[in-house]
C-alpha positions as a Markdown table, in Angstrom:
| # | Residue | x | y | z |
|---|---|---|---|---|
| 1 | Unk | 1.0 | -0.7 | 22.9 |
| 2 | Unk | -0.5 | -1.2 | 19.3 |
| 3 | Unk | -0.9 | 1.4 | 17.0 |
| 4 | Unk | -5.0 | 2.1 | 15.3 |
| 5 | Unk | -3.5 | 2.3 | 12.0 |
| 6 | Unk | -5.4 | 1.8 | 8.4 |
| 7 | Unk | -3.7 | -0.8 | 6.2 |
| 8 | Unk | -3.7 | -0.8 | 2.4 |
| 9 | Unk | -2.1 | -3.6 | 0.7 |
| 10 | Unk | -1.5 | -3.4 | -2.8 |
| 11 | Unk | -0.5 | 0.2 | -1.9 |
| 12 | Unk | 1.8 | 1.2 | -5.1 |
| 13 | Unk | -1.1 | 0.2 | -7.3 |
| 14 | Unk | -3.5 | 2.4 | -9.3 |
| 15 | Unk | -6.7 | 2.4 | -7.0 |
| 16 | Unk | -4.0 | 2.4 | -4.1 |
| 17 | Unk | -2.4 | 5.7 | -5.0 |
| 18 | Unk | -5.4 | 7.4 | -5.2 |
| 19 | Unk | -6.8 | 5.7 | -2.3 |
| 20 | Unk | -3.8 | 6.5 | 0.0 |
| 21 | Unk | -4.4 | 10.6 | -1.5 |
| 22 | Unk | -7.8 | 10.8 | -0.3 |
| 23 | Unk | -7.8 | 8.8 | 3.1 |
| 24 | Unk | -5.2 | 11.1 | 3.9 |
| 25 | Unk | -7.3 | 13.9 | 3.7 |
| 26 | Unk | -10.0 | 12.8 | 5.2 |
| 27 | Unk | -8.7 | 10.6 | 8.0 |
| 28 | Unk | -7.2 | 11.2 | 11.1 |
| 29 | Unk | -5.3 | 7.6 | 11.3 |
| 30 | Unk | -1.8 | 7.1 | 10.3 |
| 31 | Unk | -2.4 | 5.4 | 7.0 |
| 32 | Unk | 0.0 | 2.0 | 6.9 |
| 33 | Unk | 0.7 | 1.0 | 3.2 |
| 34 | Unk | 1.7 | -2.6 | 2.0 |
| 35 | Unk | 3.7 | -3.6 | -1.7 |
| 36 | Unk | 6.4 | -5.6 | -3.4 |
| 37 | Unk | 7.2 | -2.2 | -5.1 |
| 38 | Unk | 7.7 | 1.5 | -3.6 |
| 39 | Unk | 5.2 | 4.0 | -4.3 |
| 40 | Unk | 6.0 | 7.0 | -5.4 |
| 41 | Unk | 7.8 | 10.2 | -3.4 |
| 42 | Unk | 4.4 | 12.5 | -3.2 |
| 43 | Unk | 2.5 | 9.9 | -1.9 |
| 44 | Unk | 4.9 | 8.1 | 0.4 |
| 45 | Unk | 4.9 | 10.8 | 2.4 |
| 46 | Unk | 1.3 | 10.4 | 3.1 |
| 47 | Unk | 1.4 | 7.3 | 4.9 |
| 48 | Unk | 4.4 | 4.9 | 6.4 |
| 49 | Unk | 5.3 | 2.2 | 4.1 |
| 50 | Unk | 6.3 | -1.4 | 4.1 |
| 51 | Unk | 8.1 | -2.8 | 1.6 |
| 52 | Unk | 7.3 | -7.0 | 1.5 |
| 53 | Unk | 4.9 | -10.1 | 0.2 |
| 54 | Unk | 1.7 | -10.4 | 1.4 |
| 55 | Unk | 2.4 | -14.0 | 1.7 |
| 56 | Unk | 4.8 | -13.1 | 4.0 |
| 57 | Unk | 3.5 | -15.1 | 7.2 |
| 58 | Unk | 6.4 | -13.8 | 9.6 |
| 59 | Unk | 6.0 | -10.2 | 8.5 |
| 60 | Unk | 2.5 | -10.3 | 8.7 |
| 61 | Unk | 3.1 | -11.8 | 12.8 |
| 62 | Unk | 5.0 | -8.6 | 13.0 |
| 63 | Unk | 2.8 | -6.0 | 11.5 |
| 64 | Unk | 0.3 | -7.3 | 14.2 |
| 65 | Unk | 2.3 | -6.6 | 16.9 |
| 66 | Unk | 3.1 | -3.2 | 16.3 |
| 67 | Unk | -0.1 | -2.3 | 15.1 |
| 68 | Unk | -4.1 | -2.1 | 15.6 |
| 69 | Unk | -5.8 | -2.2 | 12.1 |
| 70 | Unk | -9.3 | -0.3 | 12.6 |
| 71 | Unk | -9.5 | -0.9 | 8.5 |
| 72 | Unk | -7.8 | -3.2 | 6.2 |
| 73 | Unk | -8.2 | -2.2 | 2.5 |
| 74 | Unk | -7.1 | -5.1 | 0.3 |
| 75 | Unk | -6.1 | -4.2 | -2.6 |
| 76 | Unk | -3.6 | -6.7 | -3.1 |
| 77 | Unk | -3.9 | -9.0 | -6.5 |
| 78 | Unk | -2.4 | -10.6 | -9.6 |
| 79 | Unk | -4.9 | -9.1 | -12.1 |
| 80 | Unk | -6.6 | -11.1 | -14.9 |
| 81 | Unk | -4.4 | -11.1 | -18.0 |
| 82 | Unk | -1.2 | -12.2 | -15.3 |
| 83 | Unk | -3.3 | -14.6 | -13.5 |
| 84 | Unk | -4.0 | -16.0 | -17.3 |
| 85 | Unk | -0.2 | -16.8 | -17.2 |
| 86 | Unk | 0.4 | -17.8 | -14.2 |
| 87 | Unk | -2.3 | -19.3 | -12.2 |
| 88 | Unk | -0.9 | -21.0 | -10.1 |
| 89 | Unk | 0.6 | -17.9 | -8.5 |
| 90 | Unk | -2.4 | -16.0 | -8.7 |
| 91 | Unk | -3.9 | -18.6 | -6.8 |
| 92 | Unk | -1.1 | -17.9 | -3.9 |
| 93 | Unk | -1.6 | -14.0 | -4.1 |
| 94 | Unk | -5.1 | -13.7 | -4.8 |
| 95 | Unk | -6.4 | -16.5 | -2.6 |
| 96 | Unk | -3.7 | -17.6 | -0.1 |
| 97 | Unk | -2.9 | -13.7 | 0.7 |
| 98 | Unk | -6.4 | -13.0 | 1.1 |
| 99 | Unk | -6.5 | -15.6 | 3.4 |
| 100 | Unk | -3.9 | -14.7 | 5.5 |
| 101 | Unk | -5.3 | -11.5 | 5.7 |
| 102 | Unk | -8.6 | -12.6 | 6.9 |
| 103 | Unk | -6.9 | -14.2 | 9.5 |
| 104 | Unk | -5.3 | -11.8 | 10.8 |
| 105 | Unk | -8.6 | -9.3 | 10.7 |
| 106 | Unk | -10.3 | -11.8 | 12.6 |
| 107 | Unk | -7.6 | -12.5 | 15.5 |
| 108 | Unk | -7.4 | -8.7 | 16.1 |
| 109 | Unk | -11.3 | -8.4 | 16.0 |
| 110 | Unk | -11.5 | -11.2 | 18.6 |
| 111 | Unk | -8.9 | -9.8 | 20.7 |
| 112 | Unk | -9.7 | -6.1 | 20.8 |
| 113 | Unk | -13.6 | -6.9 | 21.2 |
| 114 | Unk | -14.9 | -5.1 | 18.2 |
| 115 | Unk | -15.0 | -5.9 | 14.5 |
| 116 | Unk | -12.1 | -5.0 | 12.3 |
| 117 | Unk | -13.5 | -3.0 | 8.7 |
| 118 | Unk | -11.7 | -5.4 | 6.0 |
| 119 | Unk | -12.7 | -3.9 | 2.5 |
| 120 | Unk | -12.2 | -5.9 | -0.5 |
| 121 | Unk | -12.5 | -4.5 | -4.2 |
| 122 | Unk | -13.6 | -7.5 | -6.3 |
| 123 | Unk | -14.5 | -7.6 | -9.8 |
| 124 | Unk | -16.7 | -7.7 | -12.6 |
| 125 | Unk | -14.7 | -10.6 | -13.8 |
| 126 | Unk | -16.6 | -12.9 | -11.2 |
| 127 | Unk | -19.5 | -12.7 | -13.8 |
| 128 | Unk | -19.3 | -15.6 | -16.4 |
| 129 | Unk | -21.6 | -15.7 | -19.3 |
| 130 | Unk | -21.3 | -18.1 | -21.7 |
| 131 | Unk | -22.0 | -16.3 | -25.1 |
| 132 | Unk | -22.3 | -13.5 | -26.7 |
| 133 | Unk | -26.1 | -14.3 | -27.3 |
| 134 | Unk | -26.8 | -14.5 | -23.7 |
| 135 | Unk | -25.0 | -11.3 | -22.8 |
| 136 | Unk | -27.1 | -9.5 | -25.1 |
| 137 | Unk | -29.7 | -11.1 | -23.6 |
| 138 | Unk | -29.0 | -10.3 | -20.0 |
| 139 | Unk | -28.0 | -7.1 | -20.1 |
| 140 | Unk | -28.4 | -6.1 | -16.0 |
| 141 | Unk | -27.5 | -9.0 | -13.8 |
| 142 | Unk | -27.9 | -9.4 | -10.8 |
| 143 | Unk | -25.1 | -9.7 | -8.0 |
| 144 | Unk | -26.1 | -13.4 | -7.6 |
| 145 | Unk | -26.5 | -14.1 | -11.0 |
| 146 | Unk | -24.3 | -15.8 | -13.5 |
| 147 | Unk | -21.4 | -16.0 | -10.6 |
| 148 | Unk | -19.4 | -18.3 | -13.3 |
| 149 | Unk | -16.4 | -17.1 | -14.0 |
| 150 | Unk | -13.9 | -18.5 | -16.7 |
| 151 | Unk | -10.8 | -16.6 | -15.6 |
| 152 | Unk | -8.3 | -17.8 | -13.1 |
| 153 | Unk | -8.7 | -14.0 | -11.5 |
| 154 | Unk | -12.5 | -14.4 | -11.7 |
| 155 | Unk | -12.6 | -17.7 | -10.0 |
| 156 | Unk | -9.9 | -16.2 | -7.2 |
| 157 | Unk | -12.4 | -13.2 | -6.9 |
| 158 | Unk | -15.6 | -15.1 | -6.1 |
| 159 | Unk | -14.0 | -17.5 | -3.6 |
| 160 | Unk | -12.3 | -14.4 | -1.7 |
| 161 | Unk | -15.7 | -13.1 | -1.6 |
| 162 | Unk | -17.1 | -16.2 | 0.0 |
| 163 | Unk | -14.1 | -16.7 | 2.4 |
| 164 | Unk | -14.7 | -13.1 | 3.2 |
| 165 | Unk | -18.4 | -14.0 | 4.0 |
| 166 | Unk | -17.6 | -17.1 | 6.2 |
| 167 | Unk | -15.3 | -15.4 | 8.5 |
| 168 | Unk | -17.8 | -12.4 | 8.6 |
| 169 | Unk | -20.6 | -14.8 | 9.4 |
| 170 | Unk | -19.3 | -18.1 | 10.7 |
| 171 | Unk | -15.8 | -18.4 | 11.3 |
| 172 | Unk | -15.2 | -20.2 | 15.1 |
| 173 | Unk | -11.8 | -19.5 | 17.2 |
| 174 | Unk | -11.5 | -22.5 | 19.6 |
| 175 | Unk | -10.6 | -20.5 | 22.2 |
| 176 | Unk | -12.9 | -18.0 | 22.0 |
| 177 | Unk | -16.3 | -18.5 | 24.1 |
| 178 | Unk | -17.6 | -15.6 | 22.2 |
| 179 | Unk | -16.5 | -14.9 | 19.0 |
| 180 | Unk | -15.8 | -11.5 | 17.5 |
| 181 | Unk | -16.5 | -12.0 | 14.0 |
| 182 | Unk | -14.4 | -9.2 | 11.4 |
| 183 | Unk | -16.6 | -6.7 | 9.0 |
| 184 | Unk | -16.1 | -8.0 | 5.5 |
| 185 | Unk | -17.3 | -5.8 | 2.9 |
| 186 | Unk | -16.7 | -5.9 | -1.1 |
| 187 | Unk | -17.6 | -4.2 | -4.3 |
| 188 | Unk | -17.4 | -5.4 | -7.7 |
| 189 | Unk | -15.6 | -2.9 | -9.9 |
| 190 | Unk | -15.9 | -2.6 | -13.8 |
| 191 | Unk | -12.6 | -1.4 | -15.6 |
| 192 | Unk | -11.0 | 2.0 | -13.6 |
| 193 | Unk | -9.7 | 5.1 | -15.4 |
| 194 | Unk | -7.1 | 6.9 | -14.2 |
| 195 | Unk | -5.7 | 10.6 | -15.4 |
| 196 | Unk | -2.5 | 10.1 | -13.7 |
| 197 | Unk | -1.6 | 6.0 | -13.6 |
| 198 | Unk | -1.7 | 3.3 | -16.4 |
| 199 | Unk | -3.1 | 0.1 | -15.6 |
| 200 | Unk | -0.7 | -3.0 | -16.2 |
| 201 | Unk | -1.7 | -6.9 | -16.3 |
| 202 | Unk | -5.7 | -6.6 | -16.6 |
| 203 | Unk | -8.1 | -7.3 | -19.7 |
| 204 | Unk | -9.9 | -4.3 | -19.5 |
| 205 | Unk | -6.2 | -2.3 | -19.9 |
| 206 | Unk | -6.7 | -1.1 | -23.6 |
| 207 | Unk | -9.2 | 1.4 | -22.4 |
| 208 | Unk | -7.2 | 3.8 | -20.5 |
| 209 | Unk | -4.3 | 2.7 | -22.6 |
| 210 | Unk | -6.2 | 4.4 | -25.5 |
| 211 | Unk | -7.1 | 7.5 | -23.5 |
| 212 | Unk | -3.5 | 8.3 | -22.0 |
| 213 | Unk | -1.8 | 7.5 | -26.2 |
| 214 | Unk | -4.5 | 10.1 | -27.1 |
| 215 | Unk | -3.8 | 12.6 | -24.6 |
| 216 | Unk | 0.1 | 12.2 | -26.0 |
| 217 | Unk | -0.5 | 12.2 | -29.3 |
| 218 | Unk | 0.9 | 8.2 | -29.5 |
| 219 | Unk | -1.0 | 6.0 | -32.0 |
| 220 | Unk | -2.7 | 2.8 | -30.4 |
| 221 | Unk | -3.5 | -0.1 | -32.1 |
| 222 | Unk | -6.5 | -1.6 | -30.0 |
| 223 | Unk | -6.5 | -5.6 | -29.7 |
| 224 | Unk | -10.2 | -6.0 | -29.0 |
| 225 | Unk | -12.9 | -6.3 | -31.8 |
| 226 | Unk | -14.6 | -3.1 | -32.3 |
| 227 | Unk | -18.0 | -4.3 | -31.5 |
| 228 | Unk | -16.5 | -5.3 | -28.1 |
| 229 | Unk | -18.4 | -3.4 | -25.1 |
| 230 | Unk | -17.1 | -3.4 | -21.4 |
| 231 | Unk | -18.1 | -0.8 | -18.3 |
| 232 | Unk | -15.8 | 1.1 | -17.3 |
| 233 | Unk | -15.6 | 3.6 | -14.0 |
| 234 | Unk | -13.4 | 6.8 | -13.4 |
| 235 | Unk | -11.4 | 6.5 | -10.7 |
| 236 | Unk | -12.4 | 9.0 | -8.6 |
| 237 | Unk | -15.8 | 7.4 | -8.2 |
| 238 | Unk | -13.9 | 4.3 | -7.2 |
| 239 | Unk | -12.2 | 5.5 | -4.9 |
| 240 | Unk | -15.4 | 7.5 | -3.6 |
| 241 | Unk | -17.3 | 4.1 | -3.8 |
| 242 | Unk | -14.6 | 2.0 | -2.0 |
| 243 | Unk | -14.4 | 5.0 | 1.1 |
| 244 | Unk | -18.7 | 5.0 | 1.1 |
| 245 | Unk | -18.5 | 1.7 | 1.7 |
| 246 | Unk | -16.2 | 1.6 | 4.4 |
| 247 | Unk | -18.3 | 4.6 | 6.2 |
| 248 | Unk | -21.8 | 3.0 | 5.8 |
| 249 | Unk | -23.8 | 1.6 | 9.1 |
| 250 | Unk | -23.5 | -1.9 | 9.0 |
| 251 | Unk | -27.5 | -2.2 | 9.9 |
| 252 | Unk | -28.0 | -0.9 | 6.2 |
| 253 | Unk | -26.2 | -3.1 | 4.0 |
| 254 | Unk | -28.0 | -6.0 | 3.0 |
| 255 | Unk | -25.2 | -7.9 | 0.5 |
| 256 | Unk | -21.7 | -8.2 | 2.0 |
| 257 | Unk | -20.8 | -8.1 | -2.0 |
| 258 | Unk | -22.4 | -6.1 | -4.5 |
| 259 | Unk | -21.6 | -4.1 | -8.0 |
């Protein structure tokens, strides 16, 4: 028999650490956690973790059949400045992982008879303005507006949303009669702040870099321009944000992404 589990891929990153500290506390499912990399002691012995590649297909096939994922968090991603580097690998974890993922949320929510939660942090970096002029301009967009991204991670973002979207809305199994479609949910997030983790491969890194120097007494010298402006979000409230999410009635969301 399967075990209801919560899975967090991307576990032994910074929104996952924090994520995996408060579900724990608050939920009474065995939390199952998902990396390349170990997380640390503390928090490892808040939930059971695997050790592997999201692109992993045969491990995947085996986390299935051991377990019954009530909520997937997917926090799994090469982040922007990476994906810069290599984008044809972020194209593999980003998209291809995310795919596999949705696959696997929809099988189990077709074979167990009820939707499976599948929440998906995506980014302000699906925005694309083309100029400073304009974004000075536009000041408050909205969710649909300006979805041009120029990044290889902003461009993997937006699609994930939409594939998230069509297997939420219209995604057929042959050999279903009725199809059980999967709860896809997503929510754009600015730059995060953490007191306790520093970010690594993302543009908006210099921010929290500048905060933990300070907090050290470290100099920092700051590559962006000082009339540079981006949002940023503590990640507390992130955290707080991704959990509301996953707990609201589905009846009163309107957007399957917002920001």
């Amino acid at each position: 028999m399967r075990k209801k589990a919560i899975l967090i891929t991307g576990a032994s990153g910074e929104i996952g650490q924090a994520l995996i500290t408060s579900l724990a506390e608050s939920s009474a499912l065995p939390i199952l956690t998902l990396d390349l990399h170990a997380i640390p002691p503390e928090i490892a012995a808040l939930c059971s973790h695997v050790a592997g590649d999201i692109l992993d297909h045969k491990l995947l096939a085996r986390l299935v059949t051991e377990y019954d994922f009530e909520t997937i968090f997917h926090l799994a991603a090469l982040l922007s400045t990476r994906s810069e580097f290599s984008p044809e690998l972020a194209h593999q974890v980003n998209v291809d992982g995310t795919l596999a993922l949705l696959q696997v949320a929809a099988e189990q929510s077709q074979r167990r008879g009820r939707p499976v939660s599948f929440i998906f942090p995506s980014s302000i970096a699906a925005y694309g303005v083309p100029n400073l002029d304009v974004k000075a301009r536009d000041r408050r967009v909205k969710e649909w507006q300006w979805n041009s991204p120029t990044t290889m991670y902003g461009c993997n973002k937006l699609y994930c949303e939409q594939l998230g979207i069509y297997y939420s809305k219209h995604y057929q199994q042959l050999s279903a009669s009725r199809p059980m479609m999967l709860d896809f949910r997503s929510l754009r997030f600015p730059g995060l702040i953490s007191a306790y983790t520093v970010p690594s491969g993302g543009t908006t890194d210099y921010g929290p870099e500048m905060l933990h120097a300070a907090a050290q007494g470290k100099p920092y010298d700051c590559f962006v321009r000082p009339d540079s402006v981006l949002p940023f979000m503590a990640m507390p409230d992130a955290v707080t944000a991704l959990l509301q999410l996953a707990a609201a009635p589905a009846e009163r969301l309107t957007r399957s992404s917002t920001t």
